[in-house]
Structures are given as structure tokens and as C-alpha cells.
Jmol script that loads the backbone (N, CA, C; Angstrom):
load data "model"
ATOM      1  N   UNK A   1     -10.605 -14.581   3.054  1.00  0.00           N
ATOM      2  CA  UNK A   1      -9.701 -13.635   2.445  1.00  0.00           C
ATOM      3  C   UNK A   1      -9.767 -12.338   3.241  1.00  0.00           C
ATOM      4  N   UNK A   2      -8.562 -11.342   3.094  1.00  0.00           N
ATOM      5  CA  UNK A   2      -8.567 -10.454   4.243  1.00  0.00           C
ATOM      6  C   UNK A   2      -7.603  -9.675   3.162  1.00  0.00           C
ATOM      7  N   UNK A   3      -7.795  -7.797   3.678  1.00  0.00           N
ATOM      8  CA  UNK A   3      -6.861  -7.618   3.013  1.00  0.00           C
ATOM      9  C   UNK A   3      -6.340  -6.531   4.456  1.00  0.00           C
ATOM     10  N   UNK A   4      -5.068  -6.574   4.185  1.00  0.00           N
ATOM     11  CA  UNK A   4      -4.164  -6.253   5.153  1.00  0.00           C
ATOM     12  C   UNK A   4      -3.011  -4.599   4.991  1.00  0.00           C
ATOM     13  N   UNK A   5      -3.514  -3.598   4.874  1.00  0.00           N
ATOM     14  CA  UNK A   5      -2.808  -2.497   5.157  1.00  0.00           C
ATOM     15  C   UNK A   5      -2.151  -2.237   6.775  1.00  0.00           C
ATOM     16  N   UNK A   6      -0.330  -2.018   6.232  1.00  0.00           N
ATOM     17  CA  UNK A   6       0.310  -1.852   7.531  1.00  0.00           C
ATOM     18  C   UNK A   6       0.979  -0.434   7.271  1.00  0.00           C
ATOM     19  N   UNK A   7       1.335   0.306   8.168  1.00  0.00           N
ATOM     20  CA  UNK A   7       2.030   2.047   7.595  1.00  0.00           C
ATOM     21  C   UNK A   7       3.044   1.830   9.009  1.00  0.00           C
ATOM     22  N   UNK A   8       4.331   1.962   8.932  1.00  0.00           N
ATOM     23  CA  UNK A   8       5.176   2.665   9.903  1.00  0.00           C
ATOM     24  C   UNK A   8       5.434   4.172  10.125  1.00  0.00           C
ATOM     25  N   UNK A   9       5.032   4.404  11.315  1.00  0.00           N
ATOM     26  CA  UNK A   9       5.180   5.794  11.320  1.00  0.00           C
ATOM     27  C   UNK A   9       6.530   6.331  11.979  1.00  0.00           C
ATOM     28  N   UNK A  10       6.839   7.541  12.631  1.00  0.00           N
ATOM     29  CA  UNK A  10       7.987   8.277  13.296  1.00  0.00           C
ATOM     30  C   UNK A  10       8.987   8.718  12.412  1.00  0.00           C
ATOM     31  N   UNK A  11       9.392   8.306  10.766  1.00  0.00           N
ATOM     32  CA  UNK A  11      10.394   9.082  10.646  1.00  0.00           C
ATOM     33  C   UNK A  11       9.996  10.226   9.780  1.00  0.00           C
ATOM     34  N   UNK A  12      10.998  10.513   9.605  1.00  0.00           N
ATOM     35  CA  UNK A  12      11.074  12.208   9.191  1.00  0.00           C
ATOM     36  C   UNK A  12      10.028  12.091   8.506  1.00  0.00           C
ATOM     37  N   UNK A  13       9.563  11.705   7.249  1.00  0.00           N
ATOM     38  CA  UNK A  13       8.459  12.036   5.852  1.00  0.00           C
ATOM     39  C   UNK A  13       7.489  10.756   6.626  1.00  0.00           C
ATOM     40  N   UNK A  14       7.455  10.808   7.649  1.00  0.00           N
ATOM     41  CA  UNK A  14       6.007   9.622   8.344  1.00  0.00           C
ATOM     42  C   UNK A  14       5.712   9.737   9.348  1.00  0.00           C
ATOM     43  N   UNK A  15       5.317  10.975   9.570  1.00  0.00           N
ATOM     44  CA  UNK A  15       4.956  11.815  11.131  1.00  0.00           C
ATOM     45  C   UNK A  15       4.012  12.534  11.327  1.00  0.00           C
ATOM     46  N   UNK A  16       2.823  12.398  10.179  1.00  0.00           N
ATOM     47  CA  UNK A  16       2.036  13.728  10.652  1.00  0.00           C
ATOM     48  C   UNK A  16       0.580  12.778   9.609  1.00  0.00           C
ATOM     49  N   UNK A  17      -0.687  13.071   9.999  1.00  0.00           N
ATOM     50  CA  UNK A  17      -1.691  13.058   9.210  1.00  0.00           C
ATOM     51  C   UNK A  17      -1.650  12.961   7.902  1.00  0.00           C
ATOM     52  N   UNK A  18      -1.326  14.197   7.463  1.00  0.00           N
ATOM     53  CA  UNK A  18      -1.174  14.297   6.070  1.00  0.00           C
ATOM     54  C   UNK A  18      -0.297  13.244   5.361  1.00  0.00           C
ATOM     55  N   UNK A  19       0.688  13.006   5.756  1.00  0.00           N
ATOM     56  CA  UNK A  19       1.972  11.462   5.715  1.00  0.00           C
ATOM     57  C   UNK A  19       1.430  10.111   5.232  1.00  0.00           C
ATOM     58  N   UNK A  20       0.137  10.215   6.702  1.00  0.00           N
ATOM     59  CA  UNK A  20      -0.601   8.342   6.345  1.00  0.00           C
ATOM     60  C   UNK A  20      -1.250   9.018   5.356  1.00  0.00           C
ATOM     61  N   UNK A  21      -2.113   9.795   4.983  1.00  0.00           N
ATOM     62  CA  UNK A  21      -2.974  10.084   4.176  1.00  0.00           C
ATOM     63  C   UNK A  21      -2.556  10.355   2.835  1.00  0.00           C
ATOM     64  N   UNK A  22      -1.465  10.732   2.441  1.00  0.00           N
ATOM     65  CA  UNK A  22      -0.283  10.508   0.985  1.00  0.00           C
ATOM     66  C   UNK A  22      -0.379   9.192   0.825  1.00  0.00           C
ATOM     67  N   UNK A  23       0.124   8.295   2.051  1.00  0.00           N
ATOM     68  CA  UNK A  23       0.421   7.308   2.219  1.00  0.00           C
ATOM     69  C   UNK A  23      -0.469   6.173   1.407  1.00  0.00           C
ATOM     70  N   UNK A  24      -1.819   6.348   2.373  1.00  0.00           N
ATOM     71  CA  UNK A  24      -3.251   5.673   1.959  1.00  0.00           C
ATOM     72  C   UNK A  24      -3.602   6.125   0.696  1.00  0.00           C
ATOM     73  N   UNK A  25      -3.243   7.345  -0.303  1.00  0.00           N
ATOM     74  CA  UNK A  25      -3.519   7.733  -1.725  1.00  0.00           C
ATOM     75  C   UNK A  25      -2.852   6.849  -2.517  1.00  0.00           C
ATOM     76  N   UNK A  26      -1.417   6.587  -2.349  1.00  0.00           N
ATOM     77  CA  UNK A  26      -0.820   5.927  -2.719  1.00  0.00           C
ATOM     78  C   UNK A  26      -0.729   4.263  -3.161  1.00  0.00           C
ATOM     79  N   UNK A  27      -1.455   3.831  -1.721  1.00  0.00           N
ATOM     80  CA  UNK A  27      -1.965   2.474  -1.737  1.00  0.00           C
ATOM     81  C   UNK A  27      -2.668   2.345  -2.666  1.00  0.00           C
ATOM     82  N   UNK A  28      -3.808   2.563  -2.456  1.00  0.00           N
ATOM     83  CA  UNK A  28      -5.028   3.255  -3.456  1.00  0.00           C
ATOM     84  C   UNK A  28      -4.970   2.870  -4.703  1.00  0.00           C
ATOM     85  N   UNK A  29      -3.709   4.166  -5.074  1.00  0.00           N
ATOM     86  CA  UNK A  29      -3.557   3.930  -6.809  1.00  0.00           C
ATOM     87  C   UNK A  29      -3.336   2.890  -6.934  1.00  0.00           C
ATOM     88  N   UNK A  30      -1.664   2.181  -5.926  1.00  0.00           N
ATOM     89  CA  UNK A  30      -1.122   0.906  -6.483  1.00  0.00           C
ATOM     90  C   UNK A  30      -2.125   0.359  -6.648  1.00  0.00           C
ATOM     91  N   UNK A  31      -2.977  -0.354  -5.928  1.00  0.00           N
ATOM     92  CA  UNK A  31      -3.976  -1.000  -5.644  1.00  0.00           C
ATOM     93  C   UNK A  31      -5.060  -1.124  -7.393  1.00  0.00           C
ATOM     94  N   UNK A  32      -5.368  -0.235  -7.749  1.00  0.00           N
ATOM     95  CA  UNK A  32      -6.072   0.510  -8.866  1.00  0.00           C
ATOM     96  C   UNK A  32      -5.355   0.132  -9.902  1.00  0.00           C
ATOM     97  N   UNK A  33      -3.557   0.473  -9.998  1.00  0.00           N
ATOM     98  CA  UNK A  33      -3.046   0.002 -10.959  1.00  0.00           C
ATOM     99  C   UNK A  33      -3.027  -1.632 -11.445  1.00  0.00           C
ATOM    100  N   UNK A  34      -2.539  -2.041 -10.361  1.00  0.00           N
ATOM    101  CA  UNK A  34      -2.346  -3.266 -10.418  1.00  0.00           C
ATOM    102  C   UNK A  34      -3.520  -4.294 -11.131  1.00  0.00           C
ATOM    103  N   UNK A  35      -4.539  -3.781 -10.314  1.00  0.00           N
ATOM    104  CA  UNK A  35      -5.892  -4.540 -10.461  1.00  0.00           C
ATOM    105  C   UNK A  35      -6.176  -3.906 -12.036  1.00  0.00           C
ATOM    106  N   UNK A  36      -5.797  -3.102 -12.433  1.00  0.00           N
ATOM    107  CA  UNK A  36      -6.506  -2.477 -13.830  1.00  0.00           C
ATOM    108  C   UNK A  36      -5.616  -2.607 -15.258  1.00  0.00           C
ATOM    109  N   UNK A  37      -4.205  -2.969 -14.764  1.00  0.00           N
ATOM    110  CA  UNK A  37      -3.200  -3.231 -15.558  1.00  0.00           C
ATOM    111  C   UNK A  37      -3.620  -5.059 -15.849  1.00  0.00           C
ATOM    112  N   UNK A  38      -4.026  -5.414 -15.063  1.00  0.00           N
ATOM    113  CA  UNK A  38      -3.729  -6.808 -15.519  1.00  0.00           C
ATOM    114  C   UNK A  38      -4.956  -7.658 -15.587  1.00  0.00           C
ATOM    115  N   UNK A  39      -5.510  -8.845 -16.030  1.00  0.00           N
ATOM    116  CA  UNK A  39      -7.020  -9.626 -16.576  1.00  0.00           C
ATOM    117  C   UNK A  39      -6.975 -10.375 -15.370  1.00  0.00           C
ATOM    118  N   UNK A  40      -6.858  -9.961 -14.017  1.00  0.00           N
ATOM    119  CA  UNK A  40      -7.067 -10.421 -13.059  1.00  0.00           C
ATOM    120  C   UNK A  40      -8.619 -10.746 -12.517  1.00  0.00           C
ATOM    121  N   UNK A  41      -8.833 -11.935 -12.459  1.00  0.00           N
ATOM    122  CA  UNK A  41     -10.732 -12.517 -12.297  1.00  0.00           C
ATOM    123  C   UNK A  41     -10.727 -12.762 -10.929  1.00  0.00           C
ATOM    124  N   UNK A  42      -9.968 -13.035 -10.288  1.00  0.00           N
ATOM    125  CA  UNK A  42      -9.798 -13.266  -8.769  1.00  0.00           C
ATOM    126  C   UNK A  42      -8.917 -12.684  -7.902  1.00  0.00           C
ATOM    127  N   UNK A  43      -9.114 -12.300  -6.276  1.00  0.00           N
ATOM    128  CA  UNK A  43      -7.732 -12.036  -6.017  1.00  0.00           C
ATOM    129  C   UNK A  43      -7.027 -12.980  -5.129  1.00  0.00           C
ATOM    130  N   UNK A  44      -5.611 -13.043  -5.829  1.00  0.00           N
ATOM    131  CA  UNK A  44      -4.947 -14.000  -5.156  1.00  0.00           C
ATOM    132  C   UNK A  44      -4.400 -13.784  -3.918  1.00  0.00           C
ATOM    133  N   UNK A  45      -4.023 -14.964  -3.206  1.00  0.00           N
ATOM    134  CA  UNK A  45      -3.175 -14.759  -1.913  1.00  0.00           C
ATOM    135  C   UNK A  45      -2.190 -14.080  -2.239  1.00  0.00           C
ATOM    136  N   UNK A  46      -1.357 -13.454  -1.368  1.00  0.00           N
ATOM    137  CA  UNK A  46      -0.074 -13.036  -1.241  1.00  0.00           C
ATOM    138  C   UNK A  46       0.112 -11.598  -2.284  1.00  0.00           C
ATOM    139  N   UNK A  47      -0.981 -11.612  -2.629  1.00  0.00           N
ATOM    140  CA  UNK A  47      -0.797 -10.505  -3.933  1.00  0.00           C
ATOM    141  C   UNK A  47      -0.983  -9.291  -3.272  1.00  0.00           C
ATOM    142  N   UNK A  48       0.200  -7.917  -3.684  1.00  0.00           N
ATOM    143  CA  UNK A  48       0.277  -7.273  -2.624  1.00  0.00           C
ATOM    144  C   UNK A  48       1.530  -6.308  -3.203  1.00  0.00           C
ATOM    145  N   UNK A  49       1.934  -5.224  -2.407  1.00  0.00           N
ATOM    146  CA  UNK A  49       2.843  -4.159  -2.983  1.00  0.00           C
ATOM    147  C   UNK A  49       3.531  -3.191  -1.508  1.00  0.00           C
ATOM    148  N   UNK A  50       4.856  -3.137  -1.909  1.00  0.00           N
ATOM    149  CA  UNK A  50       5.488  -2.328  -0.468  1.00  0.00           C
ATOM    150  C   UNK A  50       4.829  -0.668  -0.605  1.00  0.00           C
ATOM    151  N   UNK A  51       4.849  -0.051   0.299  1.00  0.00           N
ATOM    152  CA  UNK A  51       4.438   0.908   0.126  1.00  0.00           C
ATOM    153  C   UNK A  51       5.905   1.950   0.538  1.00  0.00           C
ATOM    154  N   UNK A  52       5.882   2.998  -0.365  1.00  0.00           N
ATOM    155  CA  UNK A  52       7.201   4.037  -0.116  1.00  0.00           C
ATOM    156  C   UNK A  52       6.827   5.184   0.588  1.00  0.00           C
ATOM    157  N   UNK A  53       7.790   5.926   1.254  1.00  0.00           N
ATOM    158  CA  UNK A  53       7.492   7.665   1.670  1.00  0.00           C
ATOM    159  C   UNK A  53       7.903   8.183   0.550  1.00  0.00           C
ATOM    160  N   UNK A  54       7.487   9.686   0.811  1.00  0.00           N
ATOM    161  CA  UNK A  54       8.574  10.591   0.098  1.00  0.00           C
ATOM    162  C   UNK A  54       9.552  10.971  -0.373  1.00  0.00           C
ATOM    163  N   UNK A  55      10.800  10.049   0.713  1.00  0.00           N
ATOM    164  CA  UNK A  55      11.936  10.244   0.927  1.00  0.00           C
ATOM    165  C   UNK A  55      12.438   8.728  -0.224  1.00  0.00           C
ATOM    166  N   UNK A  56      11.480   7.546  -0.723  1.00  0.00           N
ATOM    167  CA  UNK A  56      11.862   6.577  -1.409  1.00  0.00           C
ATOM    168  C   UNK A  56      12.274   5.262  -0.084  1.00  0.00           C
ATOM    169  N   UNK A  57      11.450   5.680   1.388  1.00  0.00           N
ATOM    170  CA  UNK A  57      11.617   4.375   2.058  1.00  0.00           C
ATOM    171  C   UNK A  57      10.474   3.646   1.955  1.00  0.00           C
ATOM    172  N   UNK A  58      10.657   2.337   2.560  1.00  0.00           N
ATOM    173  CA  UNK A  58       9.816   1.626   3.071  1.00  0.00           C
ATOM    174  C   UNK A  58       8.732   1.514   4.258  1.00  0.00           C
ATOM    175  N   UNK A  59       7.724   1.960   4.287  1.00  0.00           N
ATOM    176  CA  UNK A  59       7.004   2.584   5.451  1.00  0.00           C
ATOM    177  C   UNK A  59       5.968   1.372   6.000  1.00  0.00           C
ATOM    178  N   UNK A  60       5.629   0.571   4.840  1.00  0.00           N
ATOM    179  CA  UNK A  60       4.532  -0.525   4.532  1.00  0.00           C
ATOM    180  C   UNK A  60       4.385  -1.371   3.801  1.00  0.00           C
ATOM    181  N   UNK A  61       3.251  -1.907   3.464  1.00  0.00           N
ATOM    182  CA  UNK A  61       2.253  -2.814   2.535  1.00  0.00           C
ATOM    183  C   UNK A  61       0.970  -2.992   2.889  1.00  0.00           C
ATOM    184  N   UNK A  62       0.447  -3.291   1.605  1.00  0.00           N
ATOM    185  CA  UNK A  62      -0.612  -4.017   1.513  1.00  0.00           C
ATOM    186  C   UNK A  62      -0.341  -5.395   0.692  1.00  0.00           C
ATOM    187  N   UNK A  63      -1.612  -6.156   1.299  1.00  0.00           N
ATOM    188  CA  UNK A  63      -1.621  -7.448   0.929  1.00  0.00           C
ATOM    189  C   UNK A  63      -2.699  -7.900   1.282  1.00  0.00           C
ATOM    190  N   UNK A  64      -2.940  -8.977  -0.131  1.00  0.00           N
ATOM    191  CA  UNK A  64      -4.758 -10.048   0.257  1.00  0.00           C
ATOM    192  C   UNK A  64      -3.908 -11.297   0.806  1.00  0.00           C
ATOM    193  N   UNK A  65      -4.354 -11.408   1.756  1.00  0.00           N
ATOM    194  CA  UNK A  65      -4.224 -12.988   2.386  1.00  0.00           C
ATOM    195  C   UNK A  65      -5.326 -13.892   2.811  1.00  0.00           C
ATOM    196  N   UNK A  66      -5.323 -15.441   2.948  1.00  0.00           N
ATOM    197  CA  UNK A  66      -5.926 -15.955   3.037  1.00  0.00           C
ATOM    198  C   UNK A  66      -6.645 -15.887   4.922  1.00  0.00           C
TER     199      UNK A  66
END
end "model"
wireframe off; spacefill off
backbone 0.3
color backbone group
């Protein structure tokens, strides 16, 4: 099992330190939510969440894979 954080960087709200680092807070929570919202005993493959900018794009994900 592996878990897999990806971040695209260069546009406008995904260009600077502070950006991945919103970015990586963000993961984080999802990450926190997910796992704490639900009676999850294992983690599954494929289980996983897009990650947004500021602006409401698509920059990433995370994901557990096998």
C-alpha cells in the first residue's frame, strides 16, 4: 500500500510556497475528514480526494493505492 500526493503547480493561485503549503493543509483535513467521518477499519485502494486551489481548480490528489 502506498499513499500518493500529486500538486500541479504554475497557475495563478499555484505559484508560490505558501500555495503547496494551503495546498498540503488542505489535503490534511480532507484526509482527517474523511477518515473521521466514516467507521473505516482499513484503508482501501483507490480511496482518495481531488485536491482544489483557491480559485475552485483542480491542482491534485491524493490517493492509497495498492
Amino acid at each position: 500500500m502506498k499513499f500518493t500526493l500529486t500538486l500541479k503547480l504554475g497557475n495563478e493561485a499555484m505559484n508560490t510556497a505558501l500555495d503547496v503549503a494551503k495546498a498540503l493543509r488542505k489535503a490534511a483535513h480532507q484526509l482527517n475528514t474523511e477518515l473521521g467521518s466514516t467507521e473505516i477499519t482499513a484503508i482501501q485502494d483507490g480511496f482518495g480526494h481531488a485536491i482544489m486551489d483557491l480559485n475552485g481548480n483542480n491542482v491534485g490528489s491524493w490517493q492509497f493505492d495498492e
